[in-house]
N, C-alpha and C positions, 0 to 999 in steps of 0.2 A: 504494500500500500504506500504511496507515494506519499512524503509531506506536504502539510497544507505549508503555500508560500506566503511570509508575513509581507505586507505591501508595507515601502520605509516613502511616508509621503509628507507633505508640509503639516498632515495630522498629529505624524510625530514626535513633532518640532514643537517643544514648548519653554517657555523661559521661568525661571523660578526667581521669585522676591526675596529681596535678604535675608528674611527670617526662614523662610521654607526652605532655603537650601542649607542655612545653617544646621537647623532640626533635622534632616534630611542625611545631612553629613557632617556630623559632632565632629568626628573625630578628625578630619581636617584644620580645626579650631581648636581645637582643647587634648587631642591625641585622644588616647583610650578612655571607654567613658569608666568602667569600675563603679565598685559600690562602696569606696573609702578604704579601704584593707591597704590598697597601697598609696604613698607617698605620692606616685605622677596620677593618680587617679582625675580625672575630668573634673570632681567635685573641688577641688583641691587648685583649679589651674582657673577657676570661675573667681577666687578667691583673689589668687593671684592678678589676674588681670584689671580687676576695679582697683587693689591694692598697688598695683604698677604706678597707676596714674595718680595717686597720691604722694608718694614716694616721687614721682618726678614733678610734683610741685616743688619738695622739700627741696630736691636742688639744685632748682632755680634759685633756690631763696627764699619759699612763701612758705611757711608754716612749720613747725619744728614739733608737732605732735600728731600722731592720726590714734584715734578710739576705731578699736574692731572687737565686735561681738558677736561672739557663736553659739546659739543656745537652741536646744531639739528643731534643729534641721535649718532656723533662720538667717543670715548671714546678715551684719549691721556695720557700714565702714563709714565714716565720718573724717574727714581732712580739715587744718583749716590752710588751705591755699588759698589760690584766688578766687575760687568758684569757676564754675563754667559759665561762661557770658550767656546772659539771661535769653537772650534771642536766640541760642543755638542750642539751648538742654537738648531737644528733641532730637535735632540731627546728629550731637553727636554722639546719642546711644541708639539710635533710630536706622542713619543713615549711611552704608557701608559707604570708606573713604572720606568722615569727615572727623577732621582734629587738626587742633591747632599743633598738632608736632609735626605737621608738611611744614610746618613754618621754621626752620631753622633758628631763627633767632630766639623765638618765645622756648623754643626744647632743644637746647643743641647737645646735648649727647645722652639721648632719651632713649628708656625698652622701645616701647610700643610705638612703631613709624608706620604700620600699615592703617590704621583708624578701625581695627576691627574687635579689642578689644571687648571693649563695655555692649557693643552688639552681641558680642556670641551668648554673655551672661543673659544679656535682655531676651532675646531667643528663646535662651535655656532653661529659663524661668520660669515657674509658672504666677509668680507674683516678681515685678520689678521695678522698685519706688527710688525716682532720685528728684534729689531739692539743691538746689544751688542758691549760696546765700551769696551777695554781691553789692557793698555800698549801701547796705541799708533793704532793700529787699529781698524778694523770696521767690523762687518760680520752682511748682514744684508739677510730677508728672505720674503717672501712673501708668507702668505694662502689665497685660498677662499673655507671655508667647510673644515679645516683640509686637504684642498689637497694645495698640493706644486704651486705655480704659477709662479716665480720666484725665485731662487738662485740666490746671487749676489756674485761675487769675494770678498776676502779679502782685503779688502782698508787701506792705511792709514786715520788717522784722530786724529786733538788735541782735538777733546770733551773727557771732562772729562770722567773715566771709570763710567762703571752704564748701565744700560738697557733702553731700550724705546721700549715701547709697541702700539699700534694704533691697535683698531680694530671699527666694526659696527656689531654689533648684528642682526643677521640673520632674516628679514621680514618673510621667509617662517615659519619660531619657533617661533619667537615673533610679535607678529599679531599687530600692529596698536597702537605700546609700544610708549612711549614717559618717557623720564626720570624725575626725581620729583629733584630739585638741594636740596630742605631740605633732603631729604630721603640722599641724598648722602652727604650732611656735617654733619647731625648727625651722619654717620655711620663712617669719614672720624677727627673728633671731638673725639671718642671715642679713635681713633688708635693714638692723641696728647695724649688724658689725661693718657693714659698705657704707652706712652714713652715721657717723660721728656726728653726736649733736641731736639728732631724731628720737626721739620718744615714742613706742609703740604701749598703749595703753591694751591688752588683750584678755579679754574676760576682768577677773582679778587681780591678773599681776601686769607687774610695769616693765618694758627691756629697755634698756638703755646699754650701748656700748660707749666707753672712754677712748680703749685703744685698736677700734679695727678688729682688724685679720689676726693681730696676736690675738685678743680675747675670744675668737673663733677656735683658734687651736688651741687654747688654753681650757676653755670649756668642754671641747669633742674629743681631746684625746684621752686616748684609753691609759692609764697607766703618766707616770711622770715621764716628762722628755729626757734624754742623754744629756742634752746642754741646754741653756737658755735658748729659746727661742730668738733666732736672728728675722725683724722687723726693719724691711727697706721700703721707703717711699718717695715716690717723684712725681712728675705733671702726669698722669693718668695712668701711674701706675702702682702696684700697692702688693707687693710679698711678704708670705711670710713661713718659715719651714725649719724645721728641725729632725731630730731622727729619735724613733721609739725603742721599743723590744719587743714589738711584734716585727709578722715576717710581711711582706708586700709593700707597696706604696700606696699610699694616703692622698687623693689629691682633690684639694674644694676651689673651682675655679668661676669665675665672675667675667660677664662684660654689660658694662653699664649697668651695674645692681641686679641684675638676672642672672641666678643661679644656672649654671650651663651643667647640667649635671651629667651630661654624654662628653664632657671638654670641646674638641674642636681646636683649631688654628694656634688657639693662645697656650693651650695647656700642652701642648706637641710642641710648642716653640719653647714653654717653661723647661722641663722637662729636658729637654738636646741642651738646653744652654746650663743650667745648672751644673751639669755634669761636666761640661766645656770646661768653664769656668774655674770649678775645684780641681778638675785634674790639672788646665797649667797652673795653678796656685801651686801643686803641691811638685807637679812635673811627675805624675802617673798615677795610676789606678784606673779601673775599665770605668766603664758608664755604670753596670749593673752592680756593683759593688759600692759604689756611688752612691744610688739611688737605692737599695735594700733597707727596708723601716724607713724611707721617708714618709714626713706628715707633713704638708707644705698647702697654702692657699695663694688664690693670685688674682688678682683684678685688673682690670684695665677698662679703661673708657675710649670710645670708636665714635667718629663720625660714621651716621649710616650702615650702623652694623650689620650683617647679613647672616641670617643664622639658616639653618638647614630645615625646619618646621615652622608655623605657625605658634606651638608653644617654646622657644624659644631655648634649646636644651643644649645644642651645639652650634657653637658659631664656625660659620663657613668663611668669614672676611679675611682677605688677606692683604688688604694695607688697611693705616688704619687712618687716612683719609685722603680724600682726593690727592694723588701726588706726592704723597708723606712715604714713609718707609714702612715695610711689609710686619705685618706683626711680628716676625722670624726676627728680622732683623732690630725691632724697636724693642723688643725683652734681651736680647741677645748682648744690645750696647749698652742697656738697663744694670744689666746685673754683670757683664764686664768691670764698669765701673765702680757701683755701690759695693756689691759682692767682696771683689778686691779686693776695695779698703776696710770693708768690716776686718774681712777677715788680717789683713796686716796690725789692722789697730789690736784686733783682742784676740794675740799668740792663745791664749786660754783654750779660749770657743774652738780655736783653729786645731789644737792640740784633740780636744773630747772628739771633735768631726773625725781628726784621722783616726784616731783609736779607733772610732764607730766602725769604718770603710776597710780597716784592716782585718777586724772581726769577722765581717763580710766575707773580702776576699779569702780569708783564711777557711771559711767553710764553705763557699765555694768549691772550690778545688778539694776539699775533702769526700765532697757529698758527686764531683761529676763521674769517677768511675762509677760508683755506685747506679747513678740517676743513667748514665748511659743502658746498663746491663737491665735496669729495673722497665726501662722504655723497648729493651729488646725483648724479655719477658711478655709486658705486656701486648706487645704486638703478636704474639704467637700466640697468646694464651686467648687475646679478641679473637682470632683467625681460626682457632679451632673450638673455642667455646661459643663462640657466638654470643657473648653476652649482652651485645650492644646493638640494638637496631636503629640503626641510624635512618636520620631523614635527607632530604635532598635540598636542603635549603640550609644554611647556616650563617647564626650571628655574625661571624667575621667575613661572609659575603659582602662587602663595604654596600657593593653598586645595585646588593640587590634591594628592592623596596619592602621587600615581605620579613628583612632579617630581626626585625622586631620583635616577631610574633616565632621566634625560633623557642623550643622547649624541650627539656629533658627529662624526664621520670624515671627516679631513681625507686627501684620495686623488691620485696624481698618475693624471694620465690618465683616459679614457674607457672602458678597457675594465673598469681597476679598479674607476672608481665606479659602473658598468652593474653589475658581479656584485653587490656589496653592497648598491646599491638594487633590487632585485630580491629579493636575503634577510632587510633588515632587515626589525623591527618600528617599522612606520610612524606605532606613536602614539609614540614613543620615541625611537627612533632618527634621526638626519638625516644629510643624505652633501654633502660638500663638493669640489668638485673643483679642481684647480690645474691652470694652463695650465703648465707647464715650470717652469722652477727659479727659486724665489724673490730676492730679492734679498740681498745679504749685507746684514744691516745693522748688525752690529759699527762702533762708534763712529760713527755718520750720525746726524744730529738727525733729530725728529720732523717736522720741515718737511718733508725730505725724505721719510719712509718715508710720509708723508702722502699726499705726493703720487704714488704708486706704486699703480698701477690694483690689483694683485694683492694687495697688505696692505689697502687699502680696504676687500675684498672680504672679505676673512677678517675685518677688524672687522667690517663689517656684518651676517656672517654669525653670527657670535658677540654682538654687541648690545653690545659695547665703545668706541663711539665716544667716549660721554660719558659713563660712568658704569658702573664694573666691577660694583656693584648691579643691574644691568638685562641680567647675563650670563646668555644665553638656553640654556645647555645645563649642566649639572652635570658632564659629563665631555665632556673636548677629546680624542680619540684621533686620536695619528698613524698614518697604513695607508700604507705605505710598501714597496716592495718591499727584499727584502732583500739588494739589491746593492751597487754601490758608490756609483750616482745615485740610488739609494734611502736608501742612508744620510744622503747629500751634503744631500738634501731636506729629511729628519728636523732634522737637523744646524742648516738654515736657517731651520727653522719655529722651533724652540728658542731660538737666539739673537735672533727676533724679539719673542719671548714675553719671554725672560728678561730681554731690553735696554730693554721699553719697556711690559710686564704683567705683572713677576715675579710679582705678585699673584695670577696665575692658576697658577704654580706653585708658589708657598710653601703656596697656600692649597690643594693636593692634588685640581684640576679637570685635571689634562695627564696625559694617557697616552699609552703606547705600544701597537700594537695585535699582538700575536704572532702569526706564521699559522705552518701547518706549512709544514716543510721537504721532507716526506718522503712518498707512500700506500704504505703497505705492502696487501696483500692477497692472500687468495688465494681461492678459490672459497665458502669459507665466512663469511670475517671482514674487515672494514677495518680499517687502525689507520693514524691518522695521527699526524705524529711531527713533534714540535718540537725536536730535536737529534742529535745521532750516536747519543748513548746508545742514545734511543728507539727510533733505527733501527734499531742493534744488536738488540735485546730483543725488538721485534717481528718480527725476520727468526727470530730462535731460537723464540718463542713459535709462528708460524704455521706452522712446516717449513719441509720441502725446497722450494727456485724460487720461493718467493712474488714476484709483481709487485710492483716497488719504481717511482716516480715519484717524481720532482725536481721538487717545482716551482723556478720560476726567476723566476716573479714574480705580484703578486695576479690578474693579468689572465686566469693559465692556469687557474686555480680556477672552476670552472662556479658560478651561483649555487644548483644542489643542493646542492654542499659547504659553500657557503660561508657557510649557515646555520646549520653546526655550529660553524664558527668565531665570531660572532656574536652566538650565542642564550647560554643558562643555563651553556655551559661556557667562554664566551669569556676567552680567555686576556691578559690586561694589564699593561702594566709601568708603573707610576708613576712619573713622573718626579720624583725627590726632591734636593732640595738637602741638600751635606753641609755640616753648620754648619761645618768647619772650613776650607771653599774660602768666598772672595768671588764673589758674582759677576762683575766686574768680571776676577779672575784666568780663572775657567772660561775668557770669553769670550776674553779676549788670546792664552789657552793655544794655540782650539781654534779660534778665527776671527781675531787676529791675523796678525802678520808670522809667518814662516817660522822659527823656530827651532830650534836643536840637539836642544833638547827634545823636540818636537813630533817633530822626522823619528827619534830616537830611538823614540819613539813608533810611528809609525805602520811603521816598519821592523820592530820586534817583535811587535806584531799581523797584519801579512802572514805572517810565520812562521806564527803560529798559524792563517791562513787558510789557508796552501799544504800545514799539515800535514795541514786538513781534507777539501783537495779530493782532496790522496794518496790517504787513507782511504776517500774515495768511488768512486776508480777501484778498490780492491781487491776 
């Protein structure tokens, strides 16, 4: 039977209004939309963006405090700039490509140059209220969806000039979101330490930074630094780094107050030049011995910044203005000079750095016979076990546009990783399997965990042997059942990551992978259920007897289901470090010795288990 032929005529040509293409296509505007679990979540980047534009009042010059409030689900940001001029509130949350930062003079080295900003939130919205106070009056607006719902007269009013924003983020886009308040004072923390002098009033408490990018590393690092923190600054630019006792590099980089948390141009050029620089200081040492335990931040401000997305995560610019000198080259003469002389002036600091670098080098070269024979291993032992099925697409594909959405799942057993590779999406997805319970490696050197067939495997499998650059998947998910030797497993993967690649968790690649608990169903409907509640809600919603199933672990999940769990609605928990634990303490807490604490601990979480399993016999 032939196909019916679809006719392509001027019928199916049609044009979409600001707000319907945004709605339409979120994630062009805001990246991924998510339900708050993670840091770059959509919720999170709606915040951002009305919060950009107050933050580039401050400086200008106009206002030295902004109040932001977040309370069950409503978002409240308040500036006092200069207000937005009373005749354009409308267009310029209204009307895609309008803002006064085309204007170079009023914004000259501003985020947000496309005017799309406070549109996407308005959009996104399903309530979105802004008032602009200006000389004495008040104009204020009313959205729901980017459509008008109210207009209000011009009013007078003595509030201070500045803007006030209120919106709620749209239930129909963001599905069952709930906001994270860390997520948002680390992101809200970052916009203190880049402007000296700015007041973020949030919820309760007040941020204020005195010194920058040092009080950034001073606050995030894990454990005390090796040496004082070296702090240089000049005309647009602002470093700051030292070296820890953890294993990786550390790196938090800025252009124009936007958190670039993918790096980009600036952090590639930090990065080549530091390393430059301290070896002719010292006259040798490689780059990677160099750079082993650095923790280092960097800033820099750009005419016309060019970044690679719409939410603003890597910048693509390489000069940094019309005619000026290339980013490479303007960090490069930065820290030539500054760098230099720190370092001549304070033998000290200079002295702690090389100790650092020598440490390095010295276990370097102990650990590469080792790490060579352990990557030959593993390559025989993928080849004939098959432990890894890999996908066809991969995170360090630079060119390709889907390496975003690249993922791992790391699985115990066979029958788990059989259902999962069966349901994934094979250009995307990869499945990793583990023979039994990994090894503790709380306090063990890297010789050792080297030499362990089953970490081998998981480096190799990840592309981490040499180089956390060449990490072959953008999200690590653990798939774990969720018992007691399924926790146990979680538990050991974590401590292996966090002991010896925090890198891969500071840097928001580690997940947790959620499966349901529960099938509800009855002749007409499934509902599967990730908690008591759910259970609850779905037994009341579906009536009388509905069939309830337990699962008890991933392996009982057919791979029909198990592509619900996996595909567009898959559920994630992010593995987040809290800045105010070390790592160092997690580890002793939770894989240490036996302590009072600990069995405290796990004493009063049994409770909470045995009240669970009560409730399930009811």
């Amino acid at each position: 039977m032939a196909e019916d032929k679809v006719e392509y005529t001027e019928d199916n040509i049609r044009s979409l209004d600001w707000k319907e293409h945004i709605r339409m296509r979120p994630g062009m505007y805001i990246g991924k939309l998510g339900d708050g679990k993670a840091a770059d979540d959509g919720i999170y980047i709606l915040i951002k963006e009305v919060v950009d534009n107050s933050i580039d009042e401050f400086v200008m010059g106009n206002g030295r405090k902004v109040r932001i409030k977040v309370n069950e689900g409503v978002v409240k940001v308040r500036d006092f700039g200069r207000g937005i001029p009373l005749g354009k509130v409308v267009d310029v949350v209204s009307k895609m490509n309008t803002g006064g930062k085309y204007d170079s003079k009023a914004f000259k080295k501003s985020v947000g140059l496309n005017g799309v900003g406070t549109k996407a939130v308005n959009a996104l919205s399903s309530l979105f209220q802004v008032e602009s106070y200006r000389d004495g009056k008040c104009k204020r607006v009313d959205f729901c969806r980017g459509e008008i719902t109210k207009e209000y007269d011009l009013e007078a009013t003595d509030r201070e000039n500045g803007t006030y924003v209120k919106f709620i983020p749209d239930a129909e886009i963001f599905k069952n979101y709930n906001f994270k308040t860390n997520f948002i004072e680390r992101m809200l923390w970052n916009y203190c330490y880049l402007n000296r002098g700015l007041t973020i009033h949030f919820n309760s408490k007040r941020l204020l930074s005195k010194n920058g990018l040092q009080d950034l590393l001073e606050n995030n690092m894990d454990g005390d630094p090796l040496y004082p923190i070296i702090h240089l600054e000049g005309e647009d630019i602002e470093v700051a780094f030292t070296h820890a006792r953890s294993y990786g590099e550390d790196y938090s980089s800025f252009v124009n107050g936007q958190h670039t948390t993918q790096g980009g141009t600036h952090q590639s050029a930090f990065r080549e030049a530091i390393a430059k620089v301290i070896k002719d200081f010292f006259g040798k040492y490689e780059p990677v011995d160099i750079r082993q335990s650095i923790v280092a931040a960097v800033s820099i401000k750009v005419m016309e910044p060019v970044f690679e997305s719409q939410t603003k995560t890597k910048l693509g610019s390489l000069e940094i203005e019309s005619g000026g000198k290339s980013v490479r080259a303007f960090i490069m003469d930065f820290l030539k000079e500054k760098l230099d002389n720190f370092l001549h002036k304070h033998p000290e600091i200079a002295g702690d750095l090389e100790k650092k670098i020598k440490q390095s080098e010295k276990e370097r070269k102990e650990l590469s016979g080792i790490r060579k024979l352990a990557k030959s291993r593993a390559k025989k032992a993928n080849l004939h076990n098959k432990k890894l099925r890999d996908c066809k697409i991969h995170f360090n594909d630079l060119k390709n546009e889907r390496r975003e959405e690249t993922s791992i799942f790391i699985t115990e057993g066979d029958s788990a990783s059989g259902s999962i590779t069966k349901s994934r999406d094979v250009a995307t997805q990869a499945v990793f399997s583990l023979r039994g319970k990994p090894l503790n490696s709380f306090g063990l050197t890297k010789k050792i965990v080297y030499e362990n067939e089953e970490f081998n495997l998981v480096q190799a499998a990840l592309n981490i042997e040499d180089d956390m650059d060449d990490l072959r998947y953008n999200k690590i998910i653990v798939a774990t059942d969720a018992d007691v030797d399924g926790m146990h497993i979680r538990l050991l993967l974590l401590t292996f990551f966090l002991q010896f690649f925090p890198d891969l968790i500071k840097k928001g690649h580690v997940y947790i992978l959620q499966t349901p608990l529960f099938r509800v169903r009855n002749k007409k409907e499934t509902r599967y259920c990730y908690s008591e509640e759910e259970r609850k809600q779905a037994m009341a919603d579906l009536g009388k007897n509905p069939e309830i199933t337990r699962f008890k672990g991933l392996g009982e999940i057919s791979p029909d289901e198990f592509k619900h769990f996996i595909g567009e609605d898959i559920r994630l928990e992010q593995v987040v470090l809290d800045k105010d634990q070390s790592i160092e303490d997690i580890l002793t807490f939770y894989m240490g010795k036996n302590t009072p604490d600990r069995q405290e601990f796990i004493i009063d979480n049994l409770k909470v288990e045995e009240k669970l399993i009560d409730e399930d016999k009811k």
